[in-house]
Gaussian input, Z-matrix of N, CA and C with variables (Angstrom, degrees):
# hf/3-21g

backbone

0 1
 N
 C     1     B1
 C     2     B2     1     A1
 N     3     B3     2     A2     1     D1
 C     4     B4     3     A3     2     D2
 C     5     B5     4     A4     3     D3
 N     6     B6     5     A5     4     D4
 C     7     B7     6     A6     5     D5
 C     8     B8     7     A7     6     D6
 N     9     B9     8     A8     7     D7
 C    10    B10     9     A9     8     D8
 C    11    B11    10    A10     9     D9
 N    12    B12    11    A11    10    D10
 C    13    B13    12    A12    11    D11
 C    14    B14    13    A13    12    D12
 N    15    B15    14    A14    13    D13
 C    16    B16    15    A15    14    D14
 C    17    B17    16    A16    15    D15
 N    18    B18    17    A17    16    D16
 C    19    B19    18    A18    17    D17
 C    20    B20    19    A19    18    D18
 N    21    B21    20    A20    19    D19
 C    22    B22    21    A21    20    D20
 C    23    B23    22    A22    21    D21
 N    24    B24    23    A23    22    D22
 C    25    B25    24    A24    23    D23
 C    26    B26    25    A25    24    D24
 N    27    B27    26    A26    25    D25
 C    28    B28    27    A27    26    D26
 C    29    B29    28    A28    27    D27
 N    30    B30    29    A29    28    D28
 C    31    B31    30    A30    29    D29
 C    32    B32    31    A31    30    D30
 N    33    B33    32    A32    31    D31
 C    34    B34    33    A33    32    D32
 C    35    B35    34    A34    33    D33
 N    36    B36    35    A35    34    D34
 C    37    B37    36    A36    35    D35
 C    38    B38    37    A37    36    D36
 N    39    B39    38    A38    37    D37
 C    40    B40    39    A39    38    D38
 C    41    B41    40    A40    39    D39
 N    42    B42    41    A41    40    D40
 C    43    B43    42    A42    41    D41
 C    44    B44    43    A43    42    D42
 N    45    B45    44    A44    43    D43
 C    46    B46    45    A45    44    D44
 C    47    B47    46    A46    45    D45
 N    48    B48    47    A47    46    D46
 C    49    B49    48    A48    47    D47
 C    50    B50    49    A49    48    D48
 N    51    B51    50    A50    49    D49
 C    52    B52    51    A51    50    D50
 C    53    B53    52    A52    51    D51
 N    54    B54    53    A53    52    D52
 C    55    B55    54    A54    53    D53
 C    56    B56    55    A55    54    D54
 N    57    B57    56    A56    55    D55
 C    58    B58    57    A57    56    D56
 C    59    B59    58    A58    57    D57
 N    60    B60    59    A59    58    D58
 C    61    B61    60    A60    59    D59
 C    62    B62    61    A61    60    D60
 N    63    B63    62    A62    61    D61
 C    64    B64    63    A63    62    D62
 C    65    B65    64    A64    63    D63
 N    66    B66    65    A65    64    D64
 C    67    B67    66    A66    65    D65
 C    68    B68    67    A67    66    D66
 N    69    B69    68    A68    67    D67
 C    70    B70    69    A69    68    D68
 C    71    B71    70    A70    69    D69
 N    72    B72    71    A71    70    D70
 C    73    B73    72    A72    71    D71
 C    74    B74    73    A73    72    D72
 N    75    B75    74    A74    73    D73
 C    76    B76    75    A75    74    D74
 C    77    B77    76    A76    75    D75
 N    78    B78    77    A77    76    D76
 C    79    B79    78    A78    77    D77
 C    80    B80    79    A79    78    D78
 N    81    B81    80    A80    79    D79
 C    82    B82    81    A81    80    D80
 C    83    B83    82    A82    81    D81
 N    84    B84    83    A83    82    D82
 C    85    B85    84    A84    83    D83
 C    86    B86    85    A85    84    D84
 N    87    B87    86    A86    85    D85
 C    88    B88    87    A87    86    D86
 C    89    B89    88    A88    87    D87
 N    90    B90    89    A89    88    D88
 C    91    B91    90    A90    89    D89
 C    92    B92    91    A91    90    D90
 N    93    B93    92    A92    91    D91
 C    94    B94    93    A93    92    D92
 C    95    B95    94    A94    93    D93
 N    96    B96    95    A95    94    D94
 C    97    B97    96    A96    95    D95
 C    98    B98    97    A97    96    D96
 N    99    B99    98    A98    97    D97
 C   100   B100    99    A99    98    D98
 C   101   B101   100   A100    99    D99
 N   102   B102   101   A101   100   D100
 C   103   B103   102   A102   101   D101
 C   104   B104   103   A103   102   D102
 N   105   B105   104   A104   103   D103
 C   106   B106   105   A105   104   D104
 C   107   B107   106   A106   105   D105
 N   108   B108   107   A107   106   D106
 C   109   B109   108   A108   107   D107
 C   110   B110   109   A109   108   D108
 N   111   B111   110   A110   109   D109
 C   112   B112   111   A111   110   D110
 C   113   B113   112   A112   111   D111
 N   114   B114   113   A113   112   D112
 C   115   B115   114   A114   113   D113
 C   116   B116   115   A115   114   D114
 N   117   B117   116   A116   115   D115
 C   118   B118   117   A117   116   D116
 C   119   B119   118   A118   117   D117
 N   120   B120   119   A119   118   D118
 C   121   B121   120   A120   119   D119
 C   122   B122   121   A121   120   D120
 N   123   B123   122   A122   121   D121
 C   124   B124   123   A123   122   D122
 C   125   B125   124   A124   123   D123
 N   126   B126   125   A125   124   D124
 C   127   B127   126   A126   125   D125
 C   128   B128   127   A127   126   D126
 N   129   B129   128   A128   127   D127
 C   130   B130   129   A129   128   D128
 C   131   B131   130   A130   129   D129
 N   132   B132   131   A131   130   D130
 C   133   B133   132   A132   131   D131
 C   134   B134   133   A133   132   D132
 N   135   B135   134   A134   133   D133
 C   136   B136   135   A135   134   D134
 C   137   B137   136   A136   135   D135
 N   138   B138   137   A137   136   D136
 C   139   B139   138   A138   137   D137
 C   140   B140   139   A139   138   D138
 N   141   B141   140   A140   139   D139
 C   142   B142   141   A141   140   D140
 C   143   B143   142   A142   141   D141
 N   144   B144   143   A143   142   D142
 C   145   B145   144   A144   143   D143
 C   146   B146   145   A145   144   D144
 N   147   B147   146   A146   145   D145
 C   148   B148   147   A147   146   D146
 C   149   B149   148   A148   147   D147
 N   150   B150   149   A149   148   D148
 C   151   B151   150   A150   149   D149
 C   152   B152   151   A151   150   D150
 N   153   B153   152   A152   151   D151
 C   154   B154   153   A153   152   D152
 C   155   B155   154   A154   153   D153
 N   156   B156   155   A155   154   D154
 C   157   B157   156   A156   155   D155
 C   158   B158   157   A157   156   D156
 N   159   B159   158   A158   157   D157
 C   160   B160   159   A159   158   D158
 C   161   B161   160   A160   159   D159
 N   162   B162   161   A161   160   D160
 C   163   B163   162   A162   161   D161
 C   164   B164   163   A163   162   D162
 N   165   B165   164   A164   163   D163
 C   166   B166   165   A165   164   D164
 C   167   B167   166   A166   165   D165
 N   168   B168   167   A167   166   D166
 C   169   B169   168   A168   167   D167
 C   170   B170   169   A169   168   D168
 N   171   B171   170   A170   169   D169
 C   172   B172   171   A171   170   D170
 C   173   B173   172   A172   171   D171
 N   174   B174   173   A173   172   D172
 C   175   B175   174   A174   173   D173
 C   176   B176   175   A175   174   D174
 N   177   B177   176   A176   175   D175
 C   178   B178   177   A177   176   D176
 C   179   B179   178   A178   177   D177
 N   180   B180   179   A179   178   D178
 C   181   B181   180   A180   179   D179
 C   182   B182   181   A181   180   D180
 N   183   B183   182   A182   181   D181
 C   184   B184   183   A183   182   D182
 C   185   B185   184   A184   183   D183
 N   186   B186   185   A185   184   D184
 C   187   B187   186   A186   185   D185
 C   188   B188   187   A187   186   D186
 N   189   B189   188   A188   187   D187
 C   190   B190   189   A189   188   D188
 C   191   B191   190   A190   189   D189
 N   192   B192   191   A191   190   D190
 C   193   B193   192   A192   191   D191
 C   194   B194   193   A193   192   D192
 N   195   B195   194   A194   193   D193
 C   196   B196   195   A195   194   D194
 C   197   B197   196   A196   195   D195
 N   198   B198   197   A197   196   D196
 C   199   B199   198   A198   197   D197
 C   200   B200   199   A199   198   D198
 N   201   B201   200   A200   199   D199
 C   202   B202   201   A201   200   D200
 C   203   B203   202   A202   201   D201
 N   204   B204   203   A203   202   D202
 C   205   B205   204   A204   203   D203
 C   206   B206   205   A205   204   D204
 N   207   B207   206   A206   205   D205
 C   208   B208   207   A207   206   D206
 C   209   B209   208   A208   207   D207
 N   210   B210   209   A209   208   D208
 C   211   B211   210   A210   209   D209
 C   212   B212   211   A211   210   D210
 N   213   B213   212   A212   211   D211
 C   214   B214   213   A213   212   D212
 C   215   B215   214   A214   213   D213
 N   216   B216   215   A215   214   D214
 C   217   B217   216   A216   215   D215
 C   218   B218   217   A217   216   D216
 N   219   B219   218   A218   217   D217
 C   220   B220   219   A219   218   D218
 C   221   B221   220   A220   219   D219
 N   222   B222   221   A221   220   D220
 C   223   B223   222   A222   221   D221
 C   224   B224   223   A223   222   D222
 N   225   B225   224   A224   223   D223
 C   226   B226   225   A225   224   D224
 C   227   B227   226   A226   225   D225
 N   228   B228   227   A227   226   D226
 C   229   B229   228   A228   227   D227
 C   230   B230   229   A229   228   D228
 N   231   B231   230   A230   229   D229
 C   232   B232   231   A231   230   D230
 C   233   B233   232   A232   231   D231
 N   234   B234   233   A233   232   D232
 C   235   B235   234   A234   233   D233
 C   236   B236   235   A235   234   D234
 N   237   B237   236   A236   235   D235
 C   238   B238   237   A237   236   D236
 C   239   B239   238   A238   237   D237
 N   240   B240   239   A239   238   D238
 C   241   B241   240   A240   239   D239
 C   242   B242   241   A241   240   D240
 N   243   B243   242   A242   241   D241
 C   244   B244   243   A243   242   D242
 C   245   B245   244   A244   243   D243
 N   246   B246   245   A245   244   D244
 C   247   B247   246   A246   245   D245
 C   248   B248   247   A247   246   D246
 N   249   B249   248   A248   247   D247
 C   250   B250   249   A249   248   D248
 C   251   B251   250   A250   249   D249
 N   252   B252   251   A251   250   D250
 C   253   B253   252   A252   251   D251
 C   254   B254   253   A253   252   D252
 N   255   B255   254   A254   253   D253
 C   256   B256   255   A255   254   D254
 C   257   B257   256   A256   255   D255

   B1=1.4495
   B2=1.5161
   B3=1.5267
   B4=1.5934
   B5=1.6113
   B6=1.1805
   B7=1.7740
   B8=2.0228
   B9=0.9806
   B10=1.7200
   B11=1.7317
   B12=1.3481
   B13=1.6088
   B14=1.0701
   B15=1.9850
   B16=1.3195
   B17=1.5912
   B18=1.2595
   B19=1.2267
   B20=2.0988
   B21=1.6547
   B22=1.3647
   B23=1.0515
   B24=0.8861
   B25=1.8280
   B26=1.3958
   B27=1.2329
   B28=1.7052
   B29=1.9801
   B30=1.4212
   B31=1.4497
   B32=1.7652
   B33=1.7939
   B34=1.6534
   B35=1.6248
   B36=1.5113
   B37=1.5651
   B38=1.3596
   B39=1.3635
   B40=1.5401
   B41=1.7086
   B42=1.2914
   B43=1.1073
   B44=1.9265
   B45=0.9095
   B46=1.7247
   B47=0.8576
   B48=1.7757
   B49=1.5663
   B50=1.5793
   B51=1.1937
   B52=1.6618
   B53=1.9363
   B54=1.1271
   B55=1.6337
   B56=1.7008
   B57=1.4280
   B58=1.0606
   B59=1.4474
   B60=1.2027
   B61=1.8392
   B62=1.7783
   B63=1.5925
   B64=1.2615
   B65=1.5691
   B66=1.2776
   B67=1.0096
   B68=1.7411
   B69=1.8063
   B70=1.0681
   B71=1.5777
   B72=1.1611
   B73=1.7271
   B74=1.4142
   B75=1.2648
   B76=1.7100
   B77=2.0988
   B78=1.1423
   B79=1.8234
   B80=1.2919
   B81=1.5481
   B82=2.1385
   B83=1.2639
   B84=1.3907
   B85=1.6130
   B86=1.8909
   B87=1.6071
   B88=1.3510
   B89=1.6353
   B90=0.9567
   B91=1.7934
   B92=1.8054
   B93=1.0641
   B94=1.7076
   B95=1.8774
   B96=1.0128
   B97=1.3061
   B98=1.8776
   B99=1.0991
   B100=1.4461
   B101=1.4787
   B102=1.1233
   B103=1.2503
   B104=1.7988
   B105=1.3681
   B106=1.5732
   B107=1.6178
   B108=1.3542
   B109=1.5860
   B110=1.6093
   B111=1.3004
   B112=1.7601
   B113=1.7024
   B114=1.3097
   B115=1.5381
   B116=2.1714
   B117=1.1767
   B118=1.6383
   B119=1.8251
   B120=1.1415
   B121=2.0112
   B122=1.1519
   B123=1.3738
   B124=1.2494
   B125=1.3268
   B126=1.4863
   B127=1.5898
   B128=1.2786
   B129=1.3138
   B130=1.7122
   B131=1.5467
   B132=1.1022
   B133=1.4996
   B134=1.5159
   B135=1.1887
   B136=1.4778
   B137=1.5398
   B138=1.3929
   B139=1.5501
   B140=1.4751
   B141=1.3943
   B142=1.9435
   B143=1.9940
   B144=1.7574
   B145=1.2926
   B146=1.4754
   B147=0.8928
   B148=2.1894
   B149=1.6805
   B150=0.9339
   B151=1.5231
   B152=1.5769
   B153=1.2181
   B154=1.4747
   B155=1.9140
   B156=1.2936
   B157=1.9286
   B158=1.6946
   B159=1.6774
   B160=1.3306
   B161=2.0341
   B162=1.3617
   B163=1.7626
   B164=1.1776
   B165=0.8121
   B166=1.9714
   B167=2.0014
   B168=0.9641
   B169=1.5225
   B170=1.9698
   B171=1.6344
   B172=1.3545
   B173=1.3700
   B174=1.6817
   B175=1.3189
   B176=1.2096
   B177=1.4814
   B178=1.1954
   B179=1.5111
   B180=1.4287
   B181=1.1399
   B182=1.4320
   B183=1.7832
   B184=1.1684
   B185=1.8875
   B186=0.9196
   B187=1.5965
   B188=1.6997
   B189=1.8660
   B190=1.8711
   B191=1.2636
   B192=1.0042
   B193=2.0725
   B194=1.8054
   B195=1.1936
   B196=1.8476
   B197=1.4109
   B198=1.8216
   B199=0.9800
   B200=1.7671
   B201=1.0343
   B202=1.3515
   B203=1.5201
   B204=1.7776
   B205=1.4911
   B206=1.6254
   B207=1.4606
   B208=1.2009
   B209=1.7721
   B210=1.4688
   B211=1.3499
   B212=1.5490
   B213=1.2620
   B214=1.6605
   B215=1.6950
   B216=1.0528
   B217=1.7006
   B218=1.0640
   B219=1.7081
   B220=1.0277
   B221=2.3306
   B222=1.6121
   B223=1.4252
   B224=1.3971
   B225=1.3668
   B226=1.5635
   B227=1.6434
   B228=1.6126
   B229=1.6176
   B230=1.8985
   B231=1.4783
   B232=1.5278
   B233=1.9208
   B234=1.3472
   B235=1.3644
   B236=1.7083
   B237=1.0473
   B238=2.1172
   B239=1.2978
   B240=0.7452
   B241=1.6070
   B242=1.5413
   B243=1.3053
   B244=2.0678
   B245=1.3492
   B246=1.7406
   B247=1.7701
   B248=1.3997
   B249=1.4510
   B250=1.6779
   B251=1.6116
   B252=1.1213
   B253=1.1483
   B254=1.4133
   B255=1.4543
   B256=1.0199
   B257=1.4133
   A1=108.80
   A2=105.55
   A3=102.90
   A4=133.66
   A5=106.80
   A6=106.94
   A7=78.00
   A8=125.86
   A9=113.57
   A10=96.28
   A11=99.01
   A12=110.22
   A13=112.69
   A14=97.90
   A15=120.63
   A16=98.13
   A17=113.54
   A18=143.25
   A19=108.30
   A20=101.64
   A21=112.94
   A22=145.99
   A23=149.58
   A24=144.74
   A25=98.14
   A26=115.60
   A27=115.70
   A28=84.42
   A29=104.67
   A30=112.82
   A31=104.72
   A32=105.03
   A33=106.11
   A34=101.44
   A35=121.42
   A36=112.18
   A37=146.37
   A38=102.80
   A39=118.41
   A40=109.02
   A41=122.11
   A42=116.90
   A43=102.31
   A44=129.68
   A45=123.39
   A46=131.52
   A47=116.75
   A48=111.37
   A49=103.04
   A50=117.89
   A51=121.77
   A52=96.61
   A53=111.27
   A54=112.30
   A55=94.34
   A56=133.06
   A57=139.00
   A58=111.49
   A59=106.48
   A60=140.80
   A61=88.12
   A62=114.50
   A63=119.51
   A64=85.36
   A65=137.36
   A66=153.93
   A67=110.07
   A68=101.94
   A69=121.14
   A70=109.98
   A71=114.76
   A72=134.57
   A73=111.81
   A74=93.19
   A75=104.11
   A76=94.06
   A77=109.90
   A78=105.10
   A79=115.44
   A80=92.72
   A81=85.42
   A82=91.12
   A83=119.91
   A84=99.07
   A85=107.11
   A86=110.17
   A87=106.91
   A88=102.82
   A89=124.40
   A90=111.25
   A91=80.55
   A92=144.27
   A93=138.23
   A94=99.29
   A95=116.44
   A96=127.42
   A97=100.14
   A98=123.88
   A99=127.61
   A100=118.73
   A101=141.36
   A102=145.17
   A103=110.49
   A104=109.53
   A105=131.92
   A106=115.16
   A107=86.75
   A108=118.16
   A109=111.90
   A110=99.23
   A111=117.90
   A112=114.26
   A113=94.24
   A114=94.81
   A115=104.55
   A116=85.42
   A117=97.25
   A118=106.81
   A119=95.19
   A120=109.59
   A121=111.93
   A122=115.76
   A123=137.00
   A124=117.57
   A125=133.36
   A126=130.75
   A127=92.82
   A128=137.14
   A129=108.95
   A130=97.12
   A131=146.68
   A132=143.77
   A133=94.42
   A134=121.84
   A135=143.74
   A136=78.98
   A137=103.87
   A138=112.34
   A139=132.07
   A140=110.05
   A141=142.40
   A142=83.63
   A143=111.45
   A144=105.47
   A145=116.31
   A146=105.38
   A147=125.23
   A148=83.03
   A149=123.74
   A150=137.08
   A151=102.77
   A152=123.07
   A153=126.33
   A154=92.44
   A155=111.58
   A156=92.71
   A157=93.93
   A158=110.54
   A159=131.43
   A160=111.72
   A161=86.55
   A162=89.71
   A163=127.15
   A164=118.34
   A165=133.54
   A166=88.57
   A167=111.19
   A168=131.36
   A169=101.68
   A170=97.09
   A171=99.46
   A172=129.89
   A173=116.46
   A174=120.62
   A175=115.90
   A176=156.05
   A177=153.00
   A178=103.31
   A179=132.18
   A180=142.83
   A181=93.47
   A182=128.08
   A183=113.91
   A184=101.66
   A185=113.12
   A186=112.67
   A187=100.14
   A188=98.44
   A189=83.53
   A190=109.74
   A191=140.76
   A192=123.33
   A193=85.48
   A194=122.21
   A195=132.89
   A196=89.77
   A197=127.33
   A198=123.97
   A199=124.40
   A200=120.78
   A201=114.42
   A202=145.62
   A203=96.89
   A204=113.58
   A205=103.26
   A206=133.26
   A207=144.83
   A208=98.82
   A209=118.83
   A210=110.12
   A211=91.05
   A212=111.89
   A213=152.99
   A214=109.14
   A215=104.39
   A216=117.41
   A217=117.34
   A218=134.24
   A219=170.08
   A220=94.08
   A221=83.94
   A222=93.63
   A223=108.10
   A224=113.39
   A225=121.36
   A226=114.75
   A227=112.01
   A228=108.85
   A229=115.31
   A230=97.55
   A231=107.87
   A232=87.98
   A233=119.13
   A234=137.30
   A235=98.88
   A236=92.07
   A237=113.22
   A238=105.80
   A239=124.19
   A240=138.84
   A241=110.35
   A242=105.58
   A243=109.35
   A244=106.89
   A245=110.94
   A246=119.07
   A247=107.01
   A248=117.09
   A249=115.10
   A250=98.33
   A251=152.48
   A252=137.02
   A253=104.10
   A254=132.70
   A255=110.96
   A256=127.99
   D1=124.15
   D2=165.88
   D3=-74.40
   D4=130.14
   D5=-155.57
   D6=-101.24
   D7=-1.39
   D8=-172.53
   D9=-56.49
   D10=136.87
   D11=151.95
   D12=-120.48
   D13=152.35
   D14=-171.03
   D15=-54.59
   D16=166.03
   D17=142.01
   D18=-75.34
   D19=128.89
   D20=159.25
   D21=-50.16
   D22=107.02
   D23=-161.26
   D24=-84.10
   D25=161.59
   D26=-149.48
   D27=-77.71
   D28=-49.35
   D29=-170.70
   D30=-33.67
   D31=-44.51
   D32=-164.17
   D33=-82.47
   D34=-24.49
   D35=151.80
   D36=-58.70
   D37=-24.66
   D38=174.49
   D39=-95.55
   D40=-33.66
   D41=171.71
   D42=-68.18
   D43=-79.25
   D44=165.45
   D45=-19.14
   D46=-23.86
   D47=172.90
   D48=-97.56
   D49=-17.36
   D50=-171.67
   D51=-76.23
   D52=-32.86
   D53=-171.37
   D54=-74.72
   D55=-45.54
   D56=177.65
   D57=-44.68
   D58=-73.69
   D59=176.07
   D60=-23.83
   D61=-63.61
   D62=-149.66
   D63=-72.83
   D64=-72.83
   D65=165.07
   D66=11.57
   D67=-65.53
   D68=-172.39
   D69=-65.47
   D70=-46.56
   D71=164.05
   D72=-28.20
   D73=-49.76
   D74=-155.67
   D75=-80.02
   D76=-44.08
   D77=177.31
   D78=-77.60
   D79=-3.85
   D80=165.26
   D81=-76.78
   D82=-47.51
   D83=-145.76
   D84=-83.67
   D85=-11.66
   D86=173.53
   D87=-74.16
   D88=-4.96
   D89=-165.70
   D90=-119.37
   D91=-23.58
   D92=167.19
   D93=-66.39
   D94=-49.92
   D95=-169.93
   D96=-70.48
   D97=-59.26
   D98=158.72
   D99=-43.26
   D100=-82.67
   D101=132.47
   D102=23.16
   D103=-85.13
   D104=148.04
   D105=-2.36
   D106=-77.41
   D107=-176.99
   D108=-45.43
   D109=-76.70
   D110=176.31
   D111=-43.09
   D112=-28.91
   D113=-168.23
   D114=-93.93
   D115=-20.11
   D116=169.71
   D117=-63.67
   D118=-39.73
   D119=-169.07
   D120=-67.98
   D121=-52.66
   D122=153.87
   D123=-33.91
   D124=-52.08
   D125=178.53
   D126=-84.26
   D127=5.67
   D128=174.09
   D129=-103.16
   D130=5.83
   D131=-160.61
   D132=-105.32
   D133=178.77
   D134=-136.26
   D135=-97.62
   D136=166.68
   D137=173.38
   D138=-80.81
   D139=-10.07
   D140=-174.36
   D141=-91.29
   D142=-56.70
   D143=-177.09
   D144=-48.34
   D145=-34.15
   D146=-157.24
   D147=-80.24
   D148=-58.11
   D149=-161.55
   D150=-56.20
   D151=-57.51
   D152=-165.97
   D153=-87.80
   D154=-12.02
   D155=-163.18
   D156=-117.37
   D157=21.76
   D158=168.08
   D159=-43.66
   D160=-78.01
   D161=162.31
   D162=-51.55
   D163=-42.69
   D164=178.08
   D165=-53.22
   D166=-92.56
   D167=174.83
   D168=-10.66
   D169=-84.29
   D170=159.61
   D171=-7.44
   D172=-88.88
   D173=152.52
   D174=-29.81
   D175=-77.68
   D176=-164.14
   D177=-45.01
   D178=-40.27
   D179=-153.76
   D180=-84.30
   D181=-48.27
   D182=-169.55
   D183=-86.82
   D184=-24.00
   D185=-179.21
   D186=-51.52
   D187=-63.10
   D188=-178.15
   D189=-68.46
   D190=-10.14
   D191=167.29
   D192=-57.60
   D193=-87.06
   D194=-141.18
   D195=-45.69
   D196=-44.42
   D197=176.43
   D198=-56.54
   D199=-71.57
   D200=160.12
   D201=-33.87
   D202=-27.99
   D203=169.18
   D204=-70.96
   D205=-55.56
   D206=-163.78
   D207=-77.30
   D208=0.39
   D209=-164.12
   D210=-94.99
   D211=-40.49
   D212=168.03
   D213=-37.57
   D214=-70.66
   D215=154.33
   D216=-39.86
   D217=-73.83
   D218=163.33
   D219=-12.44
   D220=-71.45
   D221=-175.64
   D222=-48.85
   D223=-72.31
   D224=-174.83
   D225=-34.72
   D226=-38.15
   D227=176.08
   D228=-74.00
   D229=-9.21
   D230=-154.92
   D231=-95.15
   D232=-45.35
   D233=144.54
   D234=-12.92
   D235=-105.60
   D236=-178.66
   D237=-25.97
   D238=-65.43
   D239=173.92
   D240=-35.78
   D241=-86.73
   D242=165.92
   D243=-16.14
   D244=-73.88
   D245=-179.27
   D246=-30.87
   D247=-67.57
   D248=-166.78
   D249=-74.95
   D250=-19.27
   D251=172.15
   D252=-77.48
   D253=-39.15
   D254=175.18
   D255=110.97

């Protein structure tokens, strides 16, 4: 039995990276949307709560920036991709 595999046709590479691309899009915006979320929970808690989950918050705040920047990126390759697919 032959175990050889085909080689990809550019079409079945660009279509695979566009499902990826979208893929990747979509867990920015669940971890932007999470991110979001946590930091909403956080302003409803007591002010001693807010106080100690200050850093926590912080972090969340810079995670969704890096997140949104890379979502940003993310789009523009997901963009390029559509064009050559067509």
């Amino acid at each position: 039995m032959d175990n050889k595999v085909e080689p990809q046709t550019r079409e079945e590479i660009l279509k695979s990276s566009l499902d990826a691309r979208v893929q990747e899009v979509m867990h920015y915006q669940i971890n932007i949307d999470n991110y979001r979320m946590a930091l909403e929970e956080i302003s409803k808690m007591s002010d001693d709560d807010r106080a100690i989950l200050s850093g926590f918050a912080d972090q969340l705040r810079t995670l969704m920036t890096s997140e949104k920047l890379e979502q940003k990126k993310a789009q523009i390759m997901l963009t390029v991709l559509k064009q050559q697919v067509g």
